[in-house]
N, C-alpha and C positions, 0 to 999 in steps of 0.2 A: 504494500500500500504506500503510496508514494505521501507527501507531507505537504501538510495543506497550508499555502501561502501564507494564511490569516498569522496563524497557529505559529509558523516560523520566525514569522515578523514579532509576534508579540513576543516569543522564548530569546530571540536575538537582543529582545528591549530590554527584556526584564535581567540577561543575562551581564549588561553593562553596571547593573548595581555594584558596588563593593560586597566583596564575599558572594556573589551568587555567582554558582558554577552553570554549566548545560541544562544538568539532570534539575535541579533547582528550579531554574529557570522554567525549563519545561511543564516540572508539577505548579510553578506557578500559572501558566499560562491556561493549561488545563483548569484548574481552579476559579481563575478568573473565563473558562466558558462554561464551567457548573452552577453559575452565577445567573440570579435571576436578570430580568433585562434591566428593571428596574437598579440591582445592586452595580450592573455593570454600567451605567450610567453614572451613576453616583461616585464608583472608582474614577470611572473617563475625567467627570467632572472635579473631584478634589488633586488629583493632575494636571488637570487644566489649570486649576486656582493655582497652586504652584507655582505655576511660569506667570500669568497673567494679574496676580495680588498683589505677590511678595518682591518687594526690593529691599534694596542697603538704605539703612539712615541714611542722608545725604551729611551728616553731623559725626556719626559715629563709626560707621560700617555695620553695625548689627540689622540681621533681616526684621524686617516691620512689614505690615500693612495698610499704614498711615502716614502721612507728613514726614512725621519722626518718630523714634522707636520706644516706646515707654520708658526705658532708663535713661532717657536724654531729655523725656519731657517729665518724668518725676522730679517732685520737691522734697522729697523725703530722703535719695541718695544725697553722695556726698560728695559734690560738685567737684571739691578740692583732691580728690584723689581719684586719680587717673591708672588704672590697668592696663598695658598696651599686649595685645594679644595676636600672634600670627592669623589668625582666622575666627570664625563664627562659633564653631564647636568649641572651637577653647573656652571662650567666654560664658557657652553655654557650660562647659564642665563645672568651672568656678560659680555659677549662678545656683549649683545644686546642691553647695556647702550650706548658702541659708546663713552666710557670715560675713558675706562681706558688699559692705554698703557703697561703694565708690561709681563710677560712669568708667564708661569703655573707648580705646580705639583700636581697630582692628585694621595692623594692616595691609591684611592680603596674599601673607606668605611671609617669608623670610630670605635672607640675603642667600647665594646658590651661585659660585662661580659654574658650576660643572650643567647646571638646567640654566644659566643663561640669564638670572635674576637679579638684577642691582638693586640700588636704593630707589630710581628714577623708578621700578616698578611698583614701588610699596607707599605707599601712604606715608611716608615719613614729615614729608616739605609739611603734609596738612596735622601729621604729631606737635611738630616743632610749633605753628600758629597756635593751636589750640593751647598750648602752654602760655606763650606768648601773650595772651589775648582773654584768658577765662578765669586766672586765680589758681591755677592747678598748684597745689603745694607738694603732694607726692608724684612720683608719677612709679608705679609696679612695674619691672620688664617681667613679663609673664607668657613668654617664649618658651619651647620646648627644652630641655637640658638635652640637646643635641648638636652637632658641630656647627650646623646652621643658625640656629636658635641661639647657642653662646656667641656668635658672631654676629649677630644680628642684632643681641641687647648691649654688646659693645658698642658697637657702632652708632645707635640709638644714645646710650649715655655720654658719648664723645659728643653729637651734638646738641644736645643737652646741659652740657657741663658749663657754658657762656651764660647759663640762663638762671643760672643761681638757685636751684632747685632741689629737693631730695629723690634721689635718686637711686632704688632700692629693684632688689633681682629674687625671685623666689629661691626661699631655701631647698637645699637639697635633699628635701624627704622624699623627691622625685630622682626616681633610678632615669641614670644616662640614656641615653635613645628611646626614652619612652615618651607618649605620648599625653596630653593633658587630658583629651577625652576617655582614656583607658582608666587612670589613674582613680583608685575609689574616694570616699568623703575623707577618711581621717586623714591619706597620705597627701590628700589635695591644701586641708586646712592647715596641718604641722607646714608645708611648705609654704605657705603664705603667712604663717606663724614667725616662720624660720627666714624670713626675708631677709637681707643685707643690702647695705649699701653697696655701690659699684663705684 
């Protein structure tokens, strides 16, 4: 029995996720046709919403579905301290501690001679104003403990350093090449506990 076009398109979609192999893919695919029409609509559709909702704060980088993203239009965080994070999920990791009250900027990756990555690709120019310009009295490098990640929150506290600022690196209760989204609550909080200057 040959493989029905529909069927291969959606196992080849689904198989782009991270972590999902062929066989995966395929029981998903299957799944989503055991689906009533109405359920398979409503998948199509919160898909859809996906691409067509959700943007970047134009403020901070975190995904929102409004103007700006709620930790940038709360009055409750704590304006003066600043996290800067390679990406979205990091921030999202640290937002699951439940501990820590500060605003975000995310800038899109990290420094990568070998993929080709400067500073000119990362958010940085718009790090260094929002210091500049908003009261920020700390600012966390809260970058991966990884070659990149240490090279990226140096670089960061070099241009920072003219700006008369505190300037602090999560502790090391995060193992080397690991990841902030991996990382569970207590080893995520000890390392924001355990922070240092740079």
């Amino acid at each position: 029995m040959k493989d029905l076009p529909s069927i291969s398109a959606l196992t080849n979609s689904f198989s782009k996720l991270p972590g999902v192999g062929v066989k995966t893919a395929e029981r998903m695919a299957f799944a989503v046709l055991n689906m009533s029409e109405d359920e398979q609509k409503a998948f199509a559709q919160a898909i859809n919403d996906v691409s067509s909702k959700i943007h970047r704060c134009p403020h901070c980088g975190l995904y929102t579905e409004t103007d700006r993203c709620e930790v940038c239009d709360s009055e409750e965080r704590d304006h003066t301290l600043l996290a800067v994070v390679a990406n979205v999920k990091d921030a999202l990791a640290i937002e699951k501690m439940n501990s820590f009250n500060g605003v975000y900027h995310v800038l899109g990756g990290t420094l990568s001679a070998t993929r080709g990555i400067s500073a000119n690709d990362l958010k940085v120019d718009e790090l260094v104003e929002r210091v500049k310009n908003e009261g920020i009295k700390e600012v966390i490098l809260a970058t991966n403990p990884t070659l990149e990640g240490e090279t990226t929150a140096l670089f960061i506290a070099k241009m920072l350093e003219p700006l008369n600022i505190q300037v602090t690196r999560l502790g090391y209760g995060l193992p080397m090449g690991s990841s902030l989204d991996y990382a569970d609550k207590l080893t995520l909080t000890k390392a924001f506990e355990g922070r240092k200057k740079i």
